[in-house]
C-alpha positions in Angstrom: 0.0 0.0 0.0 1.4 3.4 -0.3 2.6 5.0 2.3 1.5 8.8 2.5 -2.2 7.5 2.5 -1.2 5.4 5.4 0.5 7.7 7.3 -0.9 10.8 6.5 -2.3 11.2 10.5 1.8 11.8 11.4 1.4 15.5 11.7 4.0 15.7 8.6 1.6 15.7 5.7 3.3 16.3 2.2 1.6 18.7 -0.1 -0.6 17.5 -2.9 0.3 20.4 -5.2 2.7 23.4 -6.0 3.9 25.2 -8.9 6.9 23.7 -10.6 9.4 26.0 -11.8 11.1 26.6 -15.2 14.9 25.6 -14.3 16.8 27.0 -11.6 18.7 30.3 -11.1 22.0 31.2 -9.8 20.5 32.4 -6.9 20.1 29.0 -5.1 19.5 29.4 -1.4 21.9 26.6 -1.0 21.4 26.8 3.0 17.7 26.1 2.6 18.6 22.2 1.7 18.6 21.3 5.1 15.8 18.9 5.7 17.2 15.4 5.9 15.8 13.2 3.4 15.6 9.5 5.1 15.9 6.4 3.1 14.3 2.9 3.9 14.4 -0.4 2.2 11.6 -3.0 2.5 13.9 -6.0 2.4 11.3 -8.4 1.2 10.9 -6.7 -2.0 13.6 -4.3 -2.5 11.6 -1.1 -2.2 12.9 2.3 -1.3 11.0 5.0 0.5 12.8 8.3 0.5 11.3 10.9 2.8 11.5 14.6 4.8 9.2 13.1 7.5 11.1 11.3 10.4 7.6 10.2 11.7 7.0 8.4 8.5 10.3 6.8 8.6 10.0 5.5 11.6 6.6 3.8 11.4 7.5 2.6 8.0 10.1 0.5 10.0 8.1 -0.7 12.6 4.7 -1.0 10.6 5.2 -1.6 7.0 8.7 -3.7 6.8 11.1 -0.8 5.8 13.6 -2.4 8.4 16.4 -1.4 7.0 17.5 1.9 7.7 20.0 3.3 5.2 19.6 6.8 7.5 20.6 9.9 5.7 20.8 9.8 2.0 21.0 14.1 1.2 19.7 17.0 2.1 16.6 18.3 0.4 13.5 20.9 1.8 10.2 20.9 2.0 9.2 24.3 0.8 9.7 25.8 -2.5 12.6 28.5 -3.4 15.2 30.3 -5.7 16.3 27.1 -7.7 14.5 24.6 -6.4 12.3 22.2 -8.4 9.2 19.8 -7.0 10.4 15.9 -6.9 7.3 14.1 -7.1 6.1 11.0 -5.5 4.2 8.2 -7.1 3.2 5.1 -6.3 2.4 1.5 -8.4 0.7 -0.9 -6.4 1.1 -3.6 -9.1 4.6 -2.9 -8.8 4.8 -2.6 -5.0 7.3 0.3 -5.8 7.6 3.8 -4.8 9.1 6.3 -7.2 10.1 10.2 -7.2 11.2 12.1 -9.8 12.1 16.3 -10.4 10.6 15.7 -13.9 6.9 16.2 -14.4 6.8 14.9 -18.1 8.0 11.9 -16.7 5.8 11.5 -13.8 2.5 12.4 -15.3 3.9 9.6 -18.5 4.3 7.3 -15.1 0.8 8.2 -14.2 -0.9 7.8 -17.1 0.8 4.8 -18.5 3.5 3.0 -16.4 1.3 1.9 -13.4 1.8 4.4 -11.0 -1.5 5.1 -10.9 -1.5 6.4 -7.2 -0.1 10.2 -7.5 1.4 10.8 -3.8 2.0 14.7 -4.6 5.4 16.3 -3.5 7.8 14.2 -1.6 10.7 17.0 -1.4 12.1 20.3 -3.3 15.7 19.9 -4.8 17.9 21.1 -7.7 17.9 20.6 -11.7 21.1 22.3 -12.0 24.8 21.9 -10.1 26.0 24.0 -7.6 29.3 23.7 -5.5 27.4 22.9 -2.5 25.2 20.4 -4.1 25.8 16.8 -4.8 24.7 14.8 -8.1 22.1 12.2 -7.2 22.0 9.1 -9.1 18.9 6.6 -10.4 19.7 3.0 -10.8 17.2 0.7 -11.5 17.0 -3.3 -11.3 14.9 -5.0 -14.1 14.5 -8.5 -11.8 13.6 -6.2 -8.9 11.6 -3.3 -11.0 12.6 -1.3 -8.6 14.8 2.1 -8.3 17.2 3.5 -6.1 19.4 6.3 -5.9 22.7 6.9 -5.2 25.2 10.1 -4.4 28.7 8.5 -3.2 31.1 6.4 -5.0 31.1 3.9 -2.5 27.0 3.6 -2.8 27.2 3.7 -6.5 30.2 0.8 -7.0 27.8 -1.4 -4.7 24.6 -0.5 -6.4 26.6 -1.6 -9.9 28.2 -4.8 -8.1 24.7 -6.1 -7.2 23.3 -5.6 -10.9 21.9 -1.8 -10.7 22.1 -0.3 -13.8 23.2 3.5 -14.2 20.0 5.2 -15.4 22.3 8.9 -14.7 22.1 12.3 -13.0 18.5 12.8 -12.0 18.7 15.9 -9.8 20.8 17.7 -7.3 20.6 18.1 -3.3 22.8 19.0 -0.6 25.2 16.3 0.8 24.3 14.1 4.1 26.3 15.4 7.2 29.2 12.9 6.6 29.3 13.2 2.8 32.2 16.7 2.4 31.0 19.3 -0.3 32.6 18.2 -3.6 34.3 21.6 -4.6 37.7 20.1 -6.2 38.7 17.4 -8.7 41.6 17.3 -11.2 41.4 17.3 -15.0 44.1 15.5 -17.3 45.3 16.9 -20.6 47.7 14.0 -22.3 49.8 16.2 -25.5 50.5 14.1 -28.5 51.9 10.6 -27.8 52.8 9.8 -31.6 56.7 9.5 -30.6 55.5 6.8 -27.5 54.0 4.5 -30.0 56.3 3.6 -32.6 58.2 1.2 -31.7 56.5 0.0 -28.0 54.2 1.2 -25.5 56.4 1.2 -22.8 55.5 5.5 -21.9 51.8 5.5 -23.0 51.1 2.1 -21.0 52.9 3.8 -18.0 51.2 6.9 -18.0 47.4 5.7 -18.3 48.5 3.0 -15.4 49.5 5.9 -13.3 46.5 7.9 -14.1 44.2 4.8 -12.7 46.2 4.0 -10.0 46.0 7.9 -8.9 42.7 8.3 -9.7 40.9 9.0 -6.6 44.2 10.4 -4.5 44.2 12.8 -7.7 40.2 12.8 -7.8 40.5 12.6 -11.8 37.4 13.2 -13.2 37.7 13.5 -17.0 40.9 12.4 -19.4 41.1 14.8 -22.8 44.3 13.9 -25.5 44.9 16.5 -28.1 45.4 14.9 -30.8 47.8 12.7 -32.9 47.8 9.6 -30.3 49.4 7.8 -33.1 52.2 8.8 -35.7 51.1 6.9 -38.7 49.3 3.7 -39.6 50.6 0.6 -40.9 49.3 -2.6 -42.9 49.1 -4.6 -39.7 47.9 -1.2 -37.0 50.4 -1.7 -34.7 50.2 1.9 -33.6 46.2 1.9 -33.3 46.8 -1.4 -31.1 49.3 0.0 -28.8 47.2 3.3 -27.9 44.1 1.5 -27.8 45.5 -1.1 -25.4 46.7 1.6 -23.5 43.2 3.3 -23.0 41.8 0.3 -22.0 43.6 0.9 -18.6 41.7 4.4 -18.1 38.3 2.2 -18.7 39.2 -0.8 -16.4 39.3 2.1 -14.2 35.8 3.6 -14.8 37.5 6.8 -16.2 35.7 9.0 -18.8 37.9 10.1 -21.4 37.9 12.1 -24.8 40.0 12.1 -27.8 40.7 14.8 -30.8 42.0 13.8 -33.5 45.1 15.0 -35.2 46.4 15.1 -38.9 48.8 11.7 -37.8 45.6 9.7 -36.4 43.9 10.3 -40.5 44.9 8.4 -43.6 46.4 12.0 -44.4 50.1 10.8 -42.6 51.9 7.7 -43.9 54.6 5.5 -42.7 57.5 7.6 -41.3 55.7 11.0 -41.0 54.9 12.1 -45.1 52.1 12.9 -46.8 50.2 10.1 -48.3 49.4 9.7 -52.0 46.0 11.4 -53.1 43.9 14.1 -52.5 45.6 15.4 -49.1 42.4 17.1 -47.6 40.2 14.0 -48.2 42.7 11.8 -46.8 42.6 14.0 -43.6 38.9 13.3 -43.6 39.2 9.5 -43.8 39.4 8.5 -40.2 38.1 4.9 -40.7 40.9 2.9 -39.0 41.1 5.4 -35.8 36.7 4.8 -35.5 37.5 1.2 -36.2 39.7 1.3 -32.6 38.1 3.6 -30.8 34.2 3.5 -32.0 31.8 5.7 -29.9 31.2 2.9 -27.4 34.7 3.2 -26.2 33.3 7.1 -24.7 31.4 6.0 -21.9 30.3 10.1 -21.0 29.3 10.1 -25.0 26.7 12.7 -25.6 26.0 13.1 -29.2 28.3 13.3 -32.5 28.3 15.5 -35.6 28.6 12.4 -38.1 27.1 9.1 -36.8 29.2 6.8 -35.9 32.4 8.3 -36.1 33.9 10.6 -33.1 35.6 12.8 -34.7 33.2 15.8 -33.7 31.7 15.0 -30.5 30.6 15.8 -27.0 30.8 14.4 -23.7 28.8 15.6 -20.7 29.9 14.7 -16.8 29.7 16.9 -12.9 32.4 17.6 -11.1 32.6 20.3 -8.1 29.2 20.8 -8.2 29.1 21.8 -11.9 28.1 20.7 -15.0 30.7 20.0 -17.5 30.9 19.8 -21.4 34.3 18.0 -23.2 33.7 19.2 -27.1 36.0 17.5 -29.3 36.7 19.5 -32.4 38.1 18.1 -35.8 41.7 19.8 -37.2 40.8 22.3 -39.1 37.4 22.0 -39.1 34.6 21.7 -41.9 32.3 24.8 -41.7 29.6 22.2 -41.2 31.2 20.6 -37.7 31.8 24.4 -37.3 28.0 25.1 -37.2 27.0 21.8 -35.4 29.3 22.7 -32.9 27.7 26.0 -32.3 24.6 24.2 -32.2 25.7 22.1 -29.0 27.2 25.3 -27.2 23.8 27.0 -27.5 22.5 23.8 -26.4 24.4 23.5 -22.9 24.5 27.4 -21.1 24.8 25.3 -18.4 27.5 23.9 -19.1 31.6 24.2 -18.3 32.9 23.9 -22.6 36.4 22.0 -22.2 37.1 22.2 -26.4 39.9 20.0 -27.3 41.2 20.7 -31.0 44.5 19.3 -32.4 45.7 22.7 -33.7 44.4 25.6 -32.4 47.2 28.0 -30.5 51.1 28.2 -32.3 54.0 27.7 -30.3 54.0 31.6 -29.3 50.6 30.8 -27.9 48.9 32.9 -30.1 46.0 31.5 -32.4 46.9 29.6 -36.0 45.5 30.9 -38.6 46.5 28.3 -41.3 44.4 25.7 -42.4 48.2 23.6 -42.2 47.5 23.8 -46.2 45.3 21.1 -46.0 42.6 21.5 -44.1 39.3 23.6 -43.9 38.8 26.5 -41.9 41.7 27.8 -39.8 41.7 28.1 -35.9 41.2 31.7 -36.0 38.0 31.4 -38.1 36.9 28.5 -35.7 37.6 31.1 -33.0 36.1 33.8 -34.2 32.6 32.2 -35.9 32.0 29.9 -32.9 34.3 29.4 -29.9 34.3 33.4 -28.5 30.7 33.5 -29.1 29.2 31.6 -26.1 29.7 32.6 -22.6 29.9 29.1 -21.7 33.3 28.2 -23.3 35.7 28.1 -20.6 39.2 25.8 -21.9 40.0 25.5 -25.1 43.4 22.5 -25.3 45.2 21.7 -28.1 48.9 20.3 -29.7 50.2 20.1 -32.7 53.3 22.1 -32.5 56.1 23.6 -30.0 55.9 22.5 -26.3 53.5 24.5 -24.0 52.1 27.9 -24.3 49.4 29.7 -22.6 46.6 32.7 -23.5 44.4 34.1 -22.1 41.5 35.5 -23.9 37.8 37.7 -23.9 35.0 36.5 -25.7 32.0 38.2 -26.8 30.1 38.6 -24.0 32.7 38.5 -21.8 34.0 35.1 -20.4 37.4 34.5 -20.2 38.9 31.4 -22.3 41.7 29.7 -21.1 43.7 28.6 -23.7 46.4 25.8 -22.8 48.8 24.1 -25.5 50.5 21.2 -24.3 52.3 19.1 -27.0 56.3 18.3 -26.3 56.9 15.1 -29.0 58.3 13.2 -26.1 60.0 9.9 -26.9 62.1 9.3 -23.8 58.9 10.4 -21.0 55.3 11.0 -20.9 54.1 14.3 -19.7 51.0 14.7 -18.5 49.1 17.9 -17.5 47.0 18.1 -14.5 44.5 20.5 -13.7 43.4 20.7 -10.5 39.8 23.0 -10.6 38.5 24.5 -7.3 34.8 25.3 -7.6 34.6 26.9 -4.4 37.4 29.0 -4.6 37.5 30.0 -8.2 40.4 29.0 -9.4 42.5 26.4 -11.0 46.1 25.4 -10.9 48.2 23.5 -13.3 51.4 21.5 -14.4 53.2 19.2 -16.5 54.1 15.9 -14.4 56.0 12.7 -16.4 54.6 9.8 -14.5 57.9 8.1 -15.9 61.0 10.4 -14.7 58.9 11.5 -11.5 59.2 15.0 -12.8 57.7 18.3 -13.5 58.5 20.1 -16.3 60.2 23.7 -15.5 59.1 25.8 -18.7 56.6 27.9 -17.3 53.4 25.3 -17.7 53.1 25.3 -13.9 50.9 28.1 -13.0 47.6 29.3 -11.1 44.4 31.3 -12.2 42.6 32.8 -9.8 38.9 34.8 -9.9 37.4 32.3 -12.7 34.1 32.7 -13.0 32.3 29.3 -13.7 29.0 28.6 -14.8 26.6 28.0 -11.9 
């Protein structure tokens, strides 16, 4: 039976309506997330109740069989305010399951056609958006169980996976329980061009990508972006394409999301020992079969749509990190006008959004931007600059290789956010440098160097630096 009918002589009654609002502002009353929201499990059929009301918690342990008492899974209210959404409750008695949700398409769908036919009003008021003092909350469901659960700490979302929980994503944003810490910092890794560490073994890239998992949560790594040119050419048998894509497979034995851009030595356009390849060069720097043959678009696990299907060379990957929403946009060399447009389309798409672009060539080895096509190509950085990237506030990082070692600039854009534009490239063959970015959420800035897993070493060329006064998008 469901439970707010049951117990609605507590004193605690939930209200059956309230207005829902559009999306939330930056304004979030972040202190108003206060009310602890209890979680209960009925261990004879797996069902969760999730609840503001202590009174209800308690006699759905002694009364109804929620014995076991998961105690505080975040902090929600139960009043409306700047920023805050309605999570509705629902109920399917066929099902035996509760069910909340901060999406009203998707509960009154539920209602109407997924047997949740008892509507249980408002259990709570939470977030649709990240905020540094907010935590992502998680749905998994269980198809033998039919039921759902949800999930805000690593630890509760390895076991929820272990026991055959599936992933269903993000679902809304609350305030942390009382032993859960604010997540405000995490660390971002930019690997430069690794062409020189394939050729004749794997010894560096293997080392790095094995340092980067075992250092993944003393680092917190969130997100793993390469440049571009991960290989130096192809070859009849691929040993290249193998060695790299060996090498990633480390990063997702790990669990850790990861992008790549590709660069002209990943395309048909490069042949064995760095030359141009017969044919029509620009065509050739189009053909990117072999490199989607190793690294399709299931490799991508935070995938989030694609310019071409099936092919990542344009794409973008979505994840959260200190309380924010992110957006990795991977970029072609010298782009088409067309990928040009559609990525404008997905910057539009996401003012939400943190843009990370990574782009093979985009700033020279002065740092300032290329405005060659390399000869070859389509449209030149500057243009891609100039007709898309400067134009949304959202762009934050733009990354990119290609040439000279590390540079750094700093520019406006149009409505005035600052882009941070990194090069990090170095054609290593004896180490592997690796740049870390360690982003503070809370504190506005971020800090960054070049570290070779290999020689223990950082590099002392001016890539070690710190930003302060950032303003991200809240």
């Amino acid at each position: 039976m469901a439970l707010a009918g049951a117990l609605s002589a507590c004193g605690e009654g939930i209200p059956a309506e309230a207005p829902e609002l559009d999306s939330v502002e930056s304004a979030l009353d972040c202190a108003a997330l206060s009310a602890p929201v209890y979680h209960r499990i009925r261990p004879t059929t797996g069902d969760s109740l999730y609840t503001t009301n202590a009174n209800e918690a308690a006699n759905a342990n002694t009364t109804y069989g929620y014995t076991d008492d998961r105690g505080v899974a975040f902090h929600a209210t139960r009043a409306t305010g700047t920023g805050l959404s309605p999570v509705y409750r629902i109920y399917s008695p066929s099902r035996g399951e509760h069910f909340w949700t901060i999406d009203a398409t998707e509960k009154q769908n539920l209602v109407s056609t997924g047997g949740f036919t008892t509507d249980e009003g408002i259990g709570f008021y939470a977030s649709k958006t990240a905020a540094p003092c907010l935590v992502p909350v998680y749905r998994y469901s269980h198809t033998t169980l039919k039921k759902h659960r949800f999930a805000t700490t690593e630890a509760e979302r390895n076991s929820l996976s272990a026991a055959g929980w599936v992933d269903e994503g993000i679902k809304l944003y609350a305030a942390p329980s009382s032993t859960q810490p604010v997540d405000t910092k995490f660390t971002l890794v930019v690997i430069p061009d690794t062409q020189n560490e394939v050729v004749n073994n794997s010894t560096l890239i293997d080392h790095r990508m094995q340092w980067l998992a075992d250092n993944k949560s003393a680092l917190d790594i969130r997100f793993v972006v390469q440049t571009g040119d991960l290989m130096n050419w192809d070859t009849p048998d691929h040993i290249q394409y193998e060695r790299a894509s060996n090498a990633l497979k480390r990063l997702e034995t790990a669990g850790m999301p990861f992008a790549l851009a590709i660069g002209n030595h990943d395309t048909a356009a490069t042949c064995t020992g760095g030359g141009a390849c017969p044919g029509n060069v620009n065509t050739n720097l189009r053909n990117t079969t072999t490199f989607n043959t190793y690294f399709p678009t299931t490799r991508f696990k935070a995938l989030a749509g694609v310019y071409e299907t099936g092919k990542s060379d344009n794409a973008y990957h979505t994840f959260t990190a200190g309380g924010l929403n992110w957006l990795v946009l991977n970029l072609e060399l010298w782009a088409r006008t067309g990928a040009v447009n559609w990525a404008k389309t997905v910057l539009a798409q996401h003012p939400n959004h943190n843009v990370i672009v990574i782009t093979h060539s985009h700033q020279t080895s002065s740092g300032s931007i290329e405005q060659s096509n390399g000869g070859y190509g389509n449209n030149s950085p500057q243009y891609v600059f100039d007709n898309a990237l400067k134009l949304y506030p959202n762009v934050r990082f733009i990354f990119s290789g290609h040439v000279g070692t590390s540079a750094y600039r700093e520019a406006t854009g149009t409505q005035g956010n600052k882009l941070y534009q990194i090069l990090t490239t170095y054609h290593d063959s004896t180490t592997n440098p690796t740049r870390l970015i360690e982003i503070d959420t809370a504190a506005n800035t971020f800090s960054t160097r070049v570290y070779s897993p290999y020689t223990n070493a950082e590099k002392q060329d001016g890539s070690k630096f710190t930003i302060s006064n950032v303003s991200w998008v809240r």
